[in-house]
C-alpha positions in Angstrom: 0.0 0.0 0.0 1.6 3.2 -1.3 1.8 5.7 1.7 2.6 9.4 2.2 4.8 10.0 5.4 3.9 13.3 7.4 6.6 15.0 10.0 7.0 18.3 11.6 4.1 18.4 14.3 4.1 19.3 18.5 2.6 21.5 20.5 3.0 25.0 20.5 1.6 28.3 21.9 -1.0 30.6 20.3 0.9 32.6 17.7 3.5 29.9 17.4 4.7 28.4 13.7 5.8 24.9 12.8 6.4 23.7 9.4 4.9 20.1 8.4 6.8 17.8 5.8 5.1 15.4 3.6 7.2 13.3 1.2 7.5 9.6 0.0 10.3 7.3 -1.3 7.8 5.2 -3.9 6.8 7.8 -6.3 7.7 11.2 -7.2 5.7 14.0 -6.1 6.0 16.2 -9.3 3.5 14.9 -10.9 0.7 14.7 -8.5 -1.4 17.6 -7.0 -0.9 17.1 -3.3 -3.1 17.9 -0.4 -2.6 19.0 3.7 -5.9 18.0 5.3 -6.4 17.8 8.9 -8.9 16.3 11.3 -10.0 17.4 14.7 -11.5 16.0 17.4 -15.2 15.6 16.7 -15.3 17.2 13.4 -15.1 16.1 9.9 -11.7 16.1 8.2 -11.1 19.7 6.3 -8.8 20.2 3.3 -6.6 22.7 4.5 -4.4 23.3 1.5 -3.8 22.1 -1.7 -1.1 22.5 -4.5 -1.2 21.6 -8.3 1.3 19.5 -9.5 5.1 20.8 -10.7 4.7 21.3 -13.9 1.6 23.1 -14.3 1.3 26.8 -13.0 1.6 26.0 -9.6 -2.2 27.2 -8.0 -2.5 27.0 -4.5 -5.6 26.6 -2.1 -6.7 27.4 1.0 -9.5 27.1 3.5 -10.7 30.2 4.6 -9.5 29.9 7.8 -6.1 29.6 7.1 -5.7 32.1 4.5 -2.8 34.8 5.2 -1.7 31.8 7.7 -0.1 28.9 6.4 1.8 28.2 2.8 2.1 24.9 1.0 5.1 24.7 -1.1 7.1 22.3 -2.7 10.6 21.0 -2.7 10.9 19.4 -6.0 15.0 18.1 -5.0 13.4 16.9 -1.7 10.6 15.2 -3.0 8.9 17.0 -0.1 5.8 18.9 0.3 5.5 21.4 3.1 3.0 23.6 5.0 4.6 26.4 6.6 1.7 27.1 9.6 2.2 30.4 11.0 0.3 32.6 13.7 -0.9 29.1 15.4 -4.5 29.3 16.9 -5.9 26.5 19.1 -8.9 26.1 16.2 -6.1 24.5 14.3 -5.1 21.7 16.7 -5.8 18.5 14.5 -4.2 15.6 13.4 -2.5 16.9 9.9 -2.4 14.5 6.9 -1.1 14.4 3.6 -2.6 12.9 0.0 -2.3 12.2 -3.2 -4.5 13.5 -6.1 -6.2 10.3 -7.6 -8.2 11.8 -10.2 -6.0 13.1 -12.6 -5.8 16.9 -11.2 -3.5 19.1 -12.9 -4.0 22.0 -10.8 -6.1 23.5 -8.3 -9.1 26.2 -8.5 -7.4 28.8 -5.6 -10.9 29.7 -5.0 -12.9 26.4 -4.6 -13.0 23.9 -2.3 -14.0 21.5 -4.3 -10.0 21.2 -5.2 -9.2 20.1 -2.7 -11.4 17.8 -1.1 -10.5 14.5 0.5 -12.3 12.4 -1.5 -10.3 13.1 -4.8 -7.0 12.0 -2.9 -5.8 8.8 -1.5 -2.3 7.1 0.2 -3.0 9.1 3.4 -0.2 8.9 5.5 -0.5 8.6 9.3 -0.7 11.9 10.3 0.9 14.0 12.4 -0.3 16.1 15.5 -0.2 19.6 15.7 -1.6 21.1 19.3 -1.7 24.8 20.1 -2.2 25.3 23.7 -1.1 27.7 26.3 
C-alpha cells in the first residue's frame, strides 16, 4: 500500500509556527497535486491546502481559515511537500495529513474547495499532531 509520510508536528503556543513535511520514497511527487488536510476532534476532516502538481502553474488553495496563515510549497530536489503554519491558533489543533490526487488533477481552483477535497486523494499517511495550547 503506497503511503505518504507526514513530520513536523508538537505542540506550541497561540501565535506559534511549525512547518509540516510530507514526502515519499515510492513515487515522485511532481506529478501529482498534493493535499494537507487535517482532522480534529469531533469534526469532519477539512482540506486545509492544496497545490497543483510541478509542472503546471503552480495554483495554491486554502480554506478560509487559514488564508494569510499557512503556505504549501514544494521542494521538487526533496521530494517533499510542506505547510509552513504560522500565527498558530488553538482552532487549528488537528491531526494533519497528507494525500495524493487520484483523479487526474493538474491544478487547483485557488478559489474552490471543491479542489481540494479529501475524497479526490488517497495514500494518506499517518498523520501527524499539531496542538496549540497555552
Amino acid at each position: 500500500q503506497l503511503q505518504l509520510v507526514e513530520s513536523g508536528g508538537g505542540r506550541v503556543q497561540p501565535g506559534g509556527s511549525l512547518r509540516l513535511s510530507c514526502t515519499t520514497s515510492e513515487f515522485s511527487l511532481d506529478y501529482y497535486a498534493i493535499g494537507w488536510f487535517r482532522r480534529a476532534p469531533g469534526k469532519e476532516r477539512e482540506g486545509v491546502s492544496c497545490i497543483a502538481t510541478a509542472g503546471s502553474d503552480g495554483n495554491t488553495y486554502y480554506a478560509h481559515s487559514v488564508r494569510g496563515r499557512f503556505t504549501i510549497s514544494r521542494d521538487n530536489a526533496k521530494n517533499t511537500i510542506y505547510l509552513q503554519m504560522n500565527s498558530l491558533k488553538p482552532e487549528d489543533t488537528a491531526v494533519y495529513y497528507c494525500a495524493r490526487d487520484v483523479v487526474g488533477l493538474d491544478t487547483v481552483d485557488p478559489t474552490d474547495a471543491l479542489s481540494c477535497r479529501a475524497d479526490d486523494y488517497d495514500y494518506w499517511g499517518q498523520g501527524t499532531q499539531v496542538t496549540v495550547s497555552s
